[in-house]
C-alpha positions in Angstrom: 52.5 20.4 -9.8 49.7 21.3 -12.5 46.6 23.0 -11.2 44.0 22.6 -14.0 41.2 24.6 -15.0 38.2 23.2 -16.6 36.6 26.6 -17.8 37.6 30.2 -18.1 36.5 31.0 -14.7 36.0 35.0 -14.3 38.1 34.8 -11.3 41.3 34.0 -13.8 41.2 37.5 -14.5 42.9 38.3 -11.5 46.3 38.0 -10.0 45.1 36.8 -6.7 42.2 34.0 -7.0 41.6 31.3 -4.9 40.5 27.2 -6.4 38.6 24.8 -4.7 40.2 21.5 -4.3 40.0 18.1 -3.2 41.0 17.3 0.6 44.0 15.6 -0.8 45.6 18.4 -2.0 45.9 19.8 1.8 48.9 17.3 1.3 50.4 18.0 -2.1 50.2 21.9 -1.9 52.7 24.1 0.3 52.7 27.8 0.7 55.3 29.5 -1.3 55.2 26.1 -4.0 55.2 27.2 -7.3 52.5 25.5 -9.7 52.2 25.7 -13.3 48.4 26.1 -14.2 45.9 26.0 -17.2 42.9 27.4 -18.6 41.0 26.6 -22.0 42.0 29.3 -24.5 44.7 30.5 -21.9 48.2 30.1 -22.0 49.8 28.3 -19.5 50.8 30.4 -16.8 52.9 30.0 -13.1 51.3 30.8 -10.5 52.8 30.9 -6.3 50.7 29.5 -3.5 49.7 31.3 -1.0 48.1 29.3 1.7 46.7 25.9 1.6 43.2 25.4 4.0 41.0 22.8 4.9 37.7 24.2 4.7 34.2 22.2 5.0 32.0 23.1 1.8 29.2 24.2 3.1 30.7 27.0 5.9 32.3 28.8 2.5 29.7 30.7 1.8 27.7 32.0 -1.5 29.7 34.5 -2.1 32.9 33.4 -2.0 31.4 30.2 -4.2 30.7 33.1 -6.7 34.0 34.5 -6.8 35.3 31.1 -6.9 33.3 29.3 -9.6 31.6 31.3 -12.0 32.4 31.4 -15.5 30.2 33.3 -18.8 27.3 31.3 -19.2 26.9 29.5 -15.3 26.1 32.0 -11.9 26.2 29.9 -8.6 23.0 30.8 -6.6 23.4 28.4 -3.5 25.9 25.7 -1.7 24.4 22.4 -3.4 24.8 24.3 -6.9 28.8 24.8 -6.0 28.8 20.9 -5.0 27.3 19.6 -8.3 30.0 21.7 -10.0 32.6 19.7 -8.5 31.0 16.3 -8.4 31.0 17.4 -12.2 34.4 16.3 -12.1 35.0 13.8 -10.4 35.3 10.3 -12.5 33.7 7.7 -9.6 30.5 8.1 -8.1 32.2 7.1 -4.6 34.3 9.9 -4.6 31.7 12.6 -4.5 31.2 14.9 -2.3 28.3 16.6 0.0 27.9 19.9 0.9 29.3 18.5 5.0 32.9 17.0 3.4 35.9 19.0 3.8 37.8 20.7 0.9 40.7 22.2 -0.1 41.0 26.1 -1.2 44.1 26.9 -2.6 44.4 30.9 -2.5 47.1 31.5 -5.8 48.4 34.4 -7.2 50.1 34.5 -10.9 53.7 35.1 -11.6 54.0 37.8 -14.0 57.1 38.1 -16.2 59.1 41.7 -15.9 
């Protein structure tokens, strides 16, 4: 499975990060999968999951929003910010989501070579 990256989120810096996903990816994501996953100006890298959790948007909180979403140039300040970010991405205007709809947060950390 791919896990792509629109920007060069500040949280890529780290081994351990966690993604916001979809609901649907509750089903395609197992803990202990391995998934390849890209950034723009970043080589591909491996990554292992974690844990897989259904979380509603809006009980996430601001500051794990931050951690999650922020890249150089954009700073989250509140929930419905966060939610624009991902509606930003989606392709239909029936699949887009309020801050009440459940989500997926994929917690990943990279695989580093020896």
């Amino acid at each position: 499975m791919k896990v792509n990256f629109c920007h060069h989120y500040h949280k890529l810096a780290h081994n351990r990060f966690t993604t916001v996903r979809g609901k649907s990816w509750f089903k395609k994501c197992k803990a202990g999968e391995i998934v390849s996953c890209h950034a723009p100006g970043e080589k591909d890298f491996e990554c292992r999951v974690l844990a897989v959790e259904l979380k509603v948007t809006k009980e996430l909180g601001v500051p794990f929003l931050k951690a999650d979403a922020e890249y150089p140039g954009f700073e989250i300040e509140n929930t419905l910010q966060f939610v624009s970010l991902l509606n930003s991405f989606r392709k239909w205007p029936s699949t887009k989501l309020c801050a009440d709809d459940t989500v997926t947060v994929l917690t990943l950390e990279r695989i580093t070579e020896l």
